[in-house]
MDTraj code that builds the backbone (N, CA, C; nanometers):
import mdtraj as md
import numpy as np

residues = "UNK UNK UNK UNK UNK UNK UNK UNK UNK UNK UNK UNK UNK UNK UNK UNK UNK UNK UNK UNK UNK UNK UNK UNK UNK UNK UNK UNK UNK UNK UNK UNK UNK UNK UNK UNK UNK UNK UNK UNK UNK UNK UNK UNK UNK UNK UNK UNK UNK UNK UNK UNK UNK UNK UNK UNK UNK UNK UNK UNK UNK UNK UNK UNK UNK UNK UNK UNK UNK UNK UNK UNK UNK UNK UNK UNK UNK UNK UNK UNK UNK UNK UNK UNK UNK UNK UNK UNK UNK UNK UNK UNK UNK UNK UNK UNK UNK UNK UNK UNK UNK UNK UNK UNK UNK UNK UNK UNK UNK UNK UNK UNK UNK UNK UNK UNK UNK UNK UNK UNK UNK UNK UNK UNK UNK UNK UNK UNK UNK UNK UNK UNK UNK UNK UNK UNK UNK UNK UNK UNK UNK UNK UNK UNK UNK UNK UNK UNK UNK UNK UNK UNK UNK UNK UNK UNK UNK UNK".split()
xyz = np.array([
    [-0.2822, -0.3870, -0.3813],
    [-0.3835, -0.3608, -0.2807],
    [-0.4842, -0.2568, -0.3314],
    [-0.4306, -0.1588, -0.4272],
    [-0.5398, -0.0339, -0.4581],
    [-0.6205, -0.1537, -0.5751],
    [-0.5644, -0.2392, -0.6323],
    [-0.6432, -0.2589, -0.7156],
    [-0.8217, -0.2670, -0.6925],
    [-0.8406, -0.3339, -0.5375],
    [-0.9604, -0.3521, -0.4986],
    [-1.0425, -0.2128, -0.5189],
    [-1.0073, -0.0976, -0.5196],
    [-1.0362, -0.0014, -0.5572],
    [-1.0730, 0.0259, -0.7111],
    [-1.0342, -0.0600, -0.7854],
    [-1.0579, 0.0077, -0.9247],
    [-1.1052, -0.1716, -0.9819],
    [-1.1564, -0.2014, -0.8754],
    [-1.2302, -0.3276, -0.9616],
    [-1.3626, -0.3064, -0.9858],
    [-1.4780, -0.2011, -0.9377],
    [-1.5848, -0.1830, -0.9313],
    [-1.6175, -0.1125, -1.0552],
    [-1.7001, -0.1796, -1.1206],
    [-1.7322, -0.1649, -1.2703],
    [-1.8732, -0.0560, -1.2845],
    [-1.9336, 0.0199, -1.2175],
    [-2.0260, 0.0891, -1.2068],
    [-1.9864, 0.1887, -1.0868],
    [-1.8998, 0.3100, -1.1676],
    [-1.7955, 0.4008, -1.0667],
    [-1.9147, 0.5342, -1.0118],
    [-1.8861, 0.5067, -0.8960],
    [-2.0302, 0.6181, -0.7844],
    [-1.9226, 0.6468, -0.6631],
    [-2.0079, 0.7369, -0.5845],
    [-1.9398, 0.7475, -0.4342],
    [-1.9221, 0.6758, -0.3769],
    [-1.9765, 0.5175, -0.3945],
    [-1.9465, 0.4053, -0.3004],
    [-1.7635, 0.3834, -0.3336],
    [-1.7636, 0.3967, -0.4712],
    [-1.6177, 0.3208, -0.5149],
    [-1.5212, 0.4562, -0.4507],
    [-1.5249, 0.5326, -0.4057],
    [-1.4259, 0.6393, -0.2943],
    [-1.4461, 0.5912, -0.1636],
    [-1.5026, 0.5276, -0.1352],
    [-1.4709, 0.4552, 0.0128],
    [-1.4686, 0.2727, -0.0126],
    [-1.4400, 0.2557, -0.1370],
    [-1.3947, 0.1313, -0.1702],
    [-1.2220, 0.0758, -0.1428],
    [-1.1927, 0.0650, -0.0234],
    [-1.0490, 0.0314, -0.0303],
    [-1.0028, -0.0994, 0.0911],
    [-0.9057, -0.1603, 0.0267],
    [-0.8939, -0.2752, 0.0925],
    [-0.7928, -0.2249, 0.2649],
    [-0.8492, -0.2647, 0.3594],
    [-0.7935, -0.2355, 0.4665],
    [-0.6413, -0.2459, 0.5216],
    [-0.6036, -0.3081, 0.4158],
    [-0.4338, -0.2982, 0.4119],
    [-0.4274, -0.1626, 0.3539],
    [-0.4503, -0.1233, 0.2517],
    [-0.4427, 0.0158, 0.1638],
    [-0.5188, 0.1108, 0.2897],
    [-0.5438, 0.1346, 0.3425],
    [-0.6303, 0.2144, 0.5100],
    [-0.4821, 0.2293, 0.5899],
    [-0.4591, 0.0942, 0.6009],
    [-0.3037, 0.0743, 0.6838],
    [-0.2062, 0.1917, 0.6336],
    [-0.1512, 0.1159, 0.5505],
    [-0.0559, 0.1917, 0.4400],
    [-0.0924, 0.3525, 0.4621],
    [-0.1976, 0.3916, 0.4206],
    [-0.2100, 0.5415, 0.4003],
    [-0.1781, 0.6120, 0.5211],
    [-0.2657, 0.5253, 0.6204],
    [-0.2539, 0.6009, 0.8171],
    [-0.1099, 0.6273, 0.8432],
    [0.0046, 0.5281, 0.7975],
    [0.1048, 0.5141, 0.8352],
    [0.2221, 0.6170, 0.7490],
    [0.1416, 0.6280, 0.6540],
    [0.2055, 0.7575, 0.6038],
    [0.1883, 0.8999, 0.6493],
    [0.0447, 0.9047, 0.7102],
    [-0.0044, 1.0319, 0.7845],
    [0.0705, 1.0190, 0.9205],
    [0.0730, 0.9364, 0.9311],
    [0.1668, 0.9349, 1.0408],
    [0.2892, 0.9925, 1.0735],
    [0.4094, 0.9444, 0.9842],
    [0.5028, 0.9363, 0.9027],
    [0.5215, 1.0813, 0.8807],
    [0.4342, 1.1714, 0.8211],
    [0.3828, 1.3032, 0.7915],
    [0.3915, 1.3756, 0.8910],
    [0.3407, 1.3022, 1.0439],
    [0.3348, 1.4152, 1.1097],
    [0.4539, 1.4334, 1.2561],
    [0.4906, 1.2937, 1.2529],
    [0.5949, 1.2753, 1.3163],
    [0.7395, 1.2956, 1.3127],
    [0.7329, 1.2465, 1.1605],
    [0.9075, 1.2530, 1.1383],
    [0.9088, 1.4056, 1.0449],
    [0.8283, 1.4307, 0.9579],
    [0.8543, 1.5736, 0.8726],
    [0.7753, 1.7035, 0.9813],
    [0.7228, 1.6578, 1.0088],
    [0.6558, 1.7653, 1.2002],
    [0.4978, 1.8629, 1.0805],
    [0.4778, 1.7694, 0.9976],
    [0.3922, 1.8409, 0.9425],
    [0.2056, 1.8916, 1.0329],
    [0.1808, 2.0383, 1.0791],
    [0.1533, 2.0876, 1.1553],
    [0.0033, 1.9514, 1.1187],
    [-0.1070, 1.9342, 1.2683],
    [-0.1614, 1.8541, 1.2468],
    [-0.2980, 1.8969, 1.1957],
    [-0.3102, 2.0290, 1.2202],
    [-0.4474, 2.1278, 1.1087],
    [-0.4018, 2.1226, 0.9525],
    [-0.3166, 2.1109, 0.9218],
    [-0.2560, 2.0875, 0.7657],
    [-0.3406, 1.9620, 0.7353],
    [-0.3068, 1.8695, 0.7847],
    [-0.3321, 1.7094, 0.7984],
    [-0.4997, 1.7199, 0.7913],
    [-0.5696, 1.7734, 0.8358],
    [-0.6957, 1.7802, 0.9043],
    [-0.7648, 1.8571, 0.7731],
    [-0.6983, 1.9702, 0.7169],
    [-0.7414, 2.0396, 0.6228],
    [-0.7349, 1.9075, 0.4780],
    [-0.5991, 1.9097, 0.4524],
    [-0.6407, 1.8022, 0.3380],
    [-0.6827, 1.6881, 0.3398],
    [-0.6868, 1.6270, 0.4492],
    [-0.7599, 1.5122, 0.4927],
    [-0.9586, 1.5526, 0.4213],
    [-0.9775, 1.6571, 0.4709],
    [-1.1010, 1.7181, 0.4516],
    [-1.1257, 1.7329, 0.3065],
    [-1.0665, 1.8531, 0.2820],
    [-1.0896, 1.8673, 0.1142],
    [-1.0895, 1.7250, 0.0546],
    [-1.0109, 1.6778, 0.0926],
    [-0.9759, 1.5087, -0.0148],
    [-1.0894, 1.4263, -0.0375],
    [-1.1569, 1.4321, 0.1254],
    [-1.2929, 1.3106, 0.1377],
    [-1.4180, 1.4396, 0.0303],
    [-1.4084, 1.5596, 0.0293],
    [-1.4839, 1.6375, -0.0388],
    [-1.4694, 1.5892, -0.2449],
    [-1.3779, 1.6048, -0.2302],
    [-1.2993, 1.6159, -0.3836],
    [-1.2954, 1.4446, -0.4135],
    [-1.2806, 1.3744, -0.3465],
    [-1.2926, 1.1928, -0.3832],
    [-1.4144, 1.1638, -0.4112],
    [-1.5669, 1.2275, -0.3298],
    [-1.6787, 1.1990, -0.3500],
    [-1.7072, 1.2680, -0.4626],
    [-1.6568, 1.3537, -0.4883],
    [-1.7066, 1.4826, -0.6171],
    [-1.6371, 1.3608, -0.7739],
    [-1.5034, 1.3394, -0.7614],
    [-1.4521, 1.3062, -0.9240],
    [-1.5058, 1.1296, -0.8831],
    [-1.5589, 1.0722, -0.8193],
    [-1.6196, 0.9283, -0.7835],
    [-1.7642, 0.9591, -0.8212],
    [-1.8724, 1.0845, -0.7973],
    [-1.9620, 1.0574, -0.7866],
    [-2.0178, 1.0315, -0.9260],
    [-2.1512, 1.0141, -0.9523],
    [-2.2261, 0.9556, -1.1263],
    [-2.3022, 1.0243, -1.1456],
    [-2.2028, 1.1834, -1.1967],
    [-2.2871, 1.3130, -1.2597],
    [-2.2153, 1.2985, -1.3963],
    [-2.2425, 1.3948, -1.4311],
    [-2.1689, 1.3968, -1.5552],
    [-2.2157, 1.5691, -1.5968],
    [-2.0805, 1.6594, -1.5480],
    [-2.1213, 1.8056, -1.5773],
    [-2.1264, 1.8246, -1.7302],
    [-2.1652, 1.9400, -1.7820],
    [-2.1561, 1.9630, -1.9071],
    [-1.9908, 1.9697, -1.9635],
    [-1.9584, 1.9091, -2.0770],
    [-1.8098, 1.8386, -2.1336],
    [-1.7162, 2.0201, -2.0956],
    [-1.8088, 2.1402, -2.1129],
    [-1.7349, 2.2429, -2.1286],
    [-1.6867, 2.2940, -1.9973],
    [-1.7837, 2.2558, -1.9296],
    [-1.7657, 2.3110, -1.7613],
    [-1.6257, 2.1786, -1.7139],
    [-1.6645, 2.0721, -1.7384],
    [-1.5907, 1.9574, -1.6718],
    [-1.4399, 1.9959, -1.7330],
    [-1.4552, 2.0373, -1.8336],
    [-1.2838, 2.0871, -1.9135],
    [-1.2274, 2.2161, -1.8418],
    [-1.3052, 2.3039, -1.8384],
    [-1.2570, 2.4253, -1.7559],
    [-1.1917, 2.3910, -1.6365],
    [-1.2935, 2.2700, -1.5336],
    [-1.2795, 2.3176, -1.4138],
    [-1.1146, 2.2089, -1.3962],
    [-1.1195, 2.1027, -1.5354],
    [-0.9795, 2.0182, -1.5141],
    [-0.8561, 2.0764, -1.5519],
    [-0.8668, 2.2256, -1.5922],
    [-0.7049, 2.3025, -1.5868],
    [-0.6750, 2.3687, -1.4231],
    [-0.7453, 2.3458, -1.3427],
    [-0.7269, 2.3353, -1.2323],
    [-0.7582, 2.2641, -1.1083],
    [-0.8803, 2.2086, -1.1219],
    [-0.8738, 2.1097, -0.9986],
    [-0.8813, 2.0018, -1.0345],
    [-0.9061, 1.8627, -1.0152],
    [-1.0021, 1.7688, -1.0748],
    [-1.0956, 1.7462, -1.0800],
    [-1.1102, 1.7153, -1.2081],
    [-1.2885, 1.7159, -1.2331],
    [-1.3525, 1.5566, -1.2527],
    [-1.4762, 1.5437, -1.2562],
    [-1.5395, 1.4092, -1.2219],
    [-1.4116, 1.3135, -1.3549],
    [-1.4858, 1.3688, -1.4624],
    [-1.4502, 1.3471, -1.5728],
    [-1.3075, 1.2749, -1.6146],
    [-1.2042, 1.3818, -1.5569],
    [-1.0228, 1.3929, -1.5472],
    [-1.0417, 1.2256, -1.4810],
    [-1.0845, 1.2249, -1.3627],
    [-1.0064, 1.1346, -1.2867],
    [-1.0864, 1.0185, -1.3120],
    [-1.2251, 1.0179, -1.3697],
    [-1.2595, 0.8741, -1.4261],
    [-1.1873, 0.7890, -1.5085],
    [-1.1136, 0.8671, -1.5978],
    [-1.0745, 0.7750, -1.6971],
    [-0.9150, 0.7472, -1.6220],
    [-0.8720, 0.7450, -1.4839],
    [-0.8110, 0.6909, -1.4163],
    [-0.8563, 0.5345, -1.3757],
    [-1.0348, 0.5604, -1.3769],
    [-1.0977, 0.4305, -1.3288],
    [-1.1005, 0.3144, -1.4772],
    [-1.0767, 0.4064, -1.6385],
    [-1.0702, 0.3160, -1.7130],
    [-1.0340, 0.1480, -1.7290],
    [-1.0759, 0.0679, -1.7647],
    [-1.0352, -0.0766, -1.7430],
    [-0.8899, -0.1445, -1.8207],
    [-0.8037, -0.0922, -1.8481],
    [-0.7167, -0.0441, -1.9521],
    [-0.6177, 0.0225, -1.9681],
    [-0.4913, -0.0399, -1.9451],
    [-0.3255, 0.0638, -1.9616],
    [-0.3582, 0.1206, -2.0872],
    [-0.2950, 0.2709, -2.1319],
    [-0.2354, 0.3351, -2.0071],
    [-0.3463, 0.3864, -1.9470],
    [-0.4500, 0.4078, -1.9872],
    [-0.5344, 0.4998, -1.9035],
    [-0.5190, 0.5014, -1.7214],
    [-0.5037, 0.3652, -1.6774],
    [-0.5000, 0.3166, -1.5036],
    [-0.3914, 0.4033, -1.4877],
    [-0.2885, 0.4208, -1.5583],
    [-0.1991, 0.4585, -1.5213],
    [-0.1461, 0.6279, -1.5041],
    [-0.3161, 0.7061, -1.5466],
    [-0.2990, 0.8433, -1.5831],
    [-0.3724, 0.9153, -1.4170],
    [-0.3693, 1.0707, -1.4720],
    [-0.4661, 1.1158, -1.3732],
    [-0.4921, 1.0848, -1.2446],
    [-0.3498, 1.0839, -1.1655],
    [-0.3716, 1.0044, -1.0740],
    [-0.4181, 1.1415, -0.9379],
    [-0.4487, 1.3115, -0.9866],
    [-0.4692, 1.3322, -0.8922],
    [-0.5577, 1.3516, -0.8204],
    [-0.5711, 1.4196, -0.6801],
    [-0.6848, 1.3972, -0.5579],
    [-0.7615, 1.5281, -0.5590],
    [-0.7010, 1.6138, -0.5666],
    [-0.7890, 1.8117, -0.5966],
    [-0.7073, 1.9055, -0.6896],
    [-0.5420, 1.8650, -0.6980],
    [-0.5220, 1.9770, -0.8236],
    [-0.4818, 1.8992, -0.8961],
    [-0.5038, 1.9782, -1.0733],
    [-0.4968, 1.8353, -1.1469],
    [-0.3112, 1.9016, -1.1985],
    [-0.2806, 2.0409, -1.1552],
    [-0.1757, 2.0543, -1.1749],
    [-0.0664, 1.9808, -1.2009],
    [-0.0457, 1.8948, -1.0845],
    [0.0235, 1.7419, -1.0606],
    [0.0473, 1.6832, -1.1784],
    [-0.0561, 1.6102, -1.2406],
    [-0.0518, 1.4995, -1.3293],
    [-0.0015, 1.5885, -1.4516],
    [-0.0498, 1.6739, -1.4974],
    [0.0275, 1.7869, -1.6098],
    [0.1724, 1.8123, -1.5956],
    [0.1918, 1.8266, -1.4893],
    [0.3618, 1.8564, -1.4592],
    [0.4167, 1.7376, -1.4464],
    [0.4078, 1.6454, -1.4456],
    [0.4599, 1.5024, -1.4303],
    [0.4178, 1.3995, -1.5526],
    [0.3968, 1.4661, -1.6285],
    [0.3480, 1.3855, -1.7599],
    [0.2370, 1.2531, -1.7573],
    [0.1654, 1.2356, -1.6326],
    [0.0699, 1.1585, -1.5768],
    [-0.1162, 1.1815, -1.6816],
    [-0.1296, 1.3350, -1.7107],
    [-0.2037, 1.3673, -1.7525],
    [-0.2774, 1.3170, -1.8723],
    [-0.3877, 1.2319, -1.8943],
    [-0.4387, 1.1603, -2.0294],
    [-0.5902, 1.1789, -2.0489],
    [-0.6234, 1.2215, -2.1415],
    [-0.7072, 1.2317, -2.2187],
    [-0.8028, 1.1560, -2.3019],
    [-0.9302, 1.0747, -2.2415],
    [-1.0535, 1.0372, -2.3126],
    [-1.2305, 1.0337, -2.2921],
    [-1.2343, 1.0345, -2.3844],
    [-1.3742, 1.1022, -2.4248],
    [-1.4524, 0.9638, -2.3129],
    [-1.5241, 1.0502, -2.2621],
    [-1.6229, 0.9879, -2.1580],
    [-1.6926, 0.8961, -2.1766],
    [-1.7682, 0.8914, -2.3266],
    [-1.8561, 0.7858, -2.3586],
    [-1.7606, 0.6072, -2.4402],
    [-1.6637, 0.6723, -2.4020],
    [-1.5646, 0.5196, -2.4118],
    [-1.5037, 0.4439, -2.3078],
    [-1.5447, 0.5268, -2.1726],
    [-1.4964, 0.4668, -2.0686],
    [-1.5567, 0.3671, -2.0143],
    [-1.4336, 0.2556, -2.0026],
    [-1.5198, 0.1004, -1.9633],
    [-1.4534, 0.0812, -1.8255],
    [-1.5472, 0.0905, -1.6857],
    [-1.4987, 0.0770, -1.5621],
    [-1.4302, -0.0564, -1.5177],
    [-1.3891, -0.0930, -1.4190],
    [-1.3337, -0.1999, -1.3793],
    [-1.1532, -0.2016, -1.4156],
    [-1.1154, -0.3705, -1.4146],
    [-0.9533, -0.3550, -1.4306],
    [-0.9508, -0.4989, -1.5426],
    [-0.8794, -0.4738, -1.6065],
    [-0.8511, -0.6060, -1.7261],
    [-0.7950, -0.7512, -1.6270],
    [-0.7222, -0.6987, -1.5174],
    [-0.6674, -0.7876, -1.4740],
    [-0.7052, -0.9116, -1.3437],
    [-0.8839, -0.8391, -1.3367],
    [-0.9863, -0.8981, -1.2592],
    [-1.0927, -0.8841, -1.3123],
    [-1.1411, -0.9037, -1.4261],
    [-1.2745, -0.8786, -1.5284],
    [-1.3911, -0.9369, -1.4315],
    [-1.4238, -1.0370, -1.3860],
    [-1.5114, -1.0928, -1.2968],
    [-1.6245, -0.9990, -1.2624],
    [-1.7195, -0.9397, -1.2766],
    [-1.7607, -0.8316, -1.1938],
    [-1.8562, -0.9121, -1.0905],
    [-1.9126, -1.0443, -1.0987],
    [-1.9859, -1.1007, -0.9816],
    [-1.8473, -1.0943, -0.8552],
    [-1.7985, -1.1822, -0.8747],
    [-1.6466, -1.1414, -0.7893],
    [-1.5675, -1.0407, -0.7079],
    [-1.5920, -0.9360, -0.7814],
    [-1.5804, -0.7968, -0.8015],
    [-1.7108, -0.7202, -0.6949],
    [-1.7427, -0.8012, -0.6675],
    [-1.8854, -0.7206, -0.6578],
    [-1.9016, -0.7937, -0.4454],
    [-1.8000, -0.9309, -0.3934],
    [-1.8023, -0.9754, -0.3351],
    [-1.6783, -0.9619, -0.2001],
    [-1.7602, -0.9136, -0.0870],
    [-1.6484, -0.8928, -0.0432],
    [-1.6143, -0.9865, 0.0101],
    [-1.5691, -1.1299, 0.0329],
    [-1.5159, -1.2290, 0.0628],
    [-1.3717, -1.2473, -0.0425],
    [-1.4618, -1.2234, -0.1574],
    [-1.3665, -1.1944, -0.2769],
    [-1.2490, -1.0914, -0.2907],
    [-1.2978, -0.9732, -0.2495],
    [-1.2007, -0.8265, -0.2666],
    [-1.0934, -0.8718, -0.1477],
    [-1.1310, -0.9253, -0.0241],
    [-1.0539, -0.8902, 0.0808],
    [-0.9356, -1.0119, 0.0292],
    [-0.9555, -1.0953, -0.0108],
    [-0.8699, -1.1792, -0.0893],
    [-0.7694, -1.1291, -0.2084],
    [-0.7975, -1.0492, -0.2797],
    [-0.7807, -1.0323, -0.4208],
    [-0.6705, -0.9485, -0.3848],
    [-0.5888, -0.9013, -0.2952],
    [-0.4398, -0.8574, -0.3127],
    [-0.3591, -0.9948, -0.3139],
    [-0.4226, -1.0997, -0.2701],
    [-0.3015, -1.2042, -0.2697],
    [-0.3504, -1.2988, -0.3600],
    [-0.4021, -1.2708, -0.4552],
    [-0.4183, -1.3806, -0.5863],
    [-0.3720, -1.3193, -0.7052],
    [-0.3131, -1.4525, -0.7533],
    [-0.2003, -1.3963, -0.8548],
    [-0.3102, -1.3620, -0.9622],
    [-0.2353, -1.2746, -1.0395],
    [-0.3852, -1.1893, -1.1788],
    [-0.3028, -1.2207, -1.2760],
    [-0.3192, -1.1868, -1.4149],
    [-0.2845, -1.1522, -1.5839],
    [-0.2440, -1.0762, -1.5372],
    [-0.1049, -1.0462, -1.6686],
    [-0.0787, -0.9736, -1.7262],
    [-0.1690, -0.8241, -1.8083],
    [-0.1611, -0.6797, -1.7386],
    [-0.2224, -0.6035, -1.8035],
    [-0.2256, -0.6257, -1.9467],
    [-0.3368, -0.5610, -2.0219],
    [-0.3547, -0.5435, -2.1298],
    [-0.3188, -0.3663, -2.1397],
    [-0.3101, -0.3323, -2.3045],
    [-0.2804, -0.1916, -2.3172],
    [-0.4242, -0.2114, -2.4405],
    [-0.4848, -0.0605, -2.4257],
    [-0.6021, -0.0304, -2.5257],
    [-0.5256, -0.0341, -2.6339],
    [-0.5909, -0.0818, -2.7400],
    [-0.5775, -0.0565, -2.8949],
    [-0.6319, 0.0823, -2.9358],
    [-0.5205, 0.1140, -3.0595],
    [-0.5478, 0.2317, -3.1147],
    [-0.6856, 0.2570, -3.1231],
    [-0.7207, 0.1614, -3.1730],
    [-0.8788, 0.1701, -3.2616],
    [-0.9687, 0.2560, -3.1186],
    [-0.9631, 0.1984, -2.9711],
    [-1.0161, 0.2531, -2.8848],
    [-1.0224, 0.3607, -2.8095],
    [-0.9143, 0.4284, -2.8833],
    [-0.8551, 0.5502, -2.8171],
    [-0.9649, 0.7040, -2.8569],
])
top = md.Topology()
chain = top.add_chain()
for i, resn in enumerate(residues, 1):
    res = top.add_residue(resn, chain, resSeq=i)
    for name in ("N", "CA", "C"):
        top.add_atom(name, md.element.get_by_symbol(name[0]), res)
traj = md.Trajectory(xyz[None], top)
């Protein structure tokens, strides 16, 4: 279901409010879940709910800070940079950087990966299509059509 999220091959603030409405489901029901059964207070909820939609538009949006600032600011929060090459088209990269404001997370969990910006190719190997991609008749479909087998980057691309 997230995939519909990481099919958009030209990554901006639109692709942070790119998500398939089952994946909307799923998440509510965890906030839910959050606040019902663990009694998590509902200003907690409200606070990171907030920062998140702040910090999703920030590492989504199509800046590109200077490489030294964007490195600094990814030993602690996430930076545009960190979490693009989450949007890479390409295991393992899909599979890195998966976090939302501290990049602490992905470092302590061995999630954390590393590449140079001007090699990053948006979209997913396993829906290349980008007219398709680009259709929402198409996306709202595309959790229930069977895809390929991921590909993994070659050395040479790393």
């Amino acid at each position: 279901v997230h995939l519909v999220h990481h099919t958009d091959h030209k990554v901006d603030t639109t692709t942070a409010n790119r998500h398939h409405p089952i994946e909307s489901l799923v998440r509510f029901a965890f906030t839910l879940l959050g606040v019902f059964v663990v009694g998590t207070p509902i200003a907690l909820v409200f606070l990171y709910q907030s920062l998140s939609v702040v910090f999703t538009q920030l590492t989504h949006a199509n800046i590109k800070l200077p490489r030294r600032v964007d490195k600094a600011m990814s030993y602690v929060l996430v930076s545009p940079d960190m979490h693009k090459i989450h949007h890479h088209y390409r295991l393992p990269y899909t599979d890195s950087n998966y976090g939302n404001i501290f990049s602490v997370w992905d470092r302590l969990l061995g999630t954390y990966m590393y590449l140079d910006r001007d090699k990053l190719v948006y979209g997913v190997d396993v829906f290349p299509d980008e007219q398709k991609n680009s259709n929402i008749a198409d996306l709202l479909k595309q959790p229930f059509q069977k895809y390929e087998k991921p590909t993994f980057t070659p050395e040479s691309e790393k």
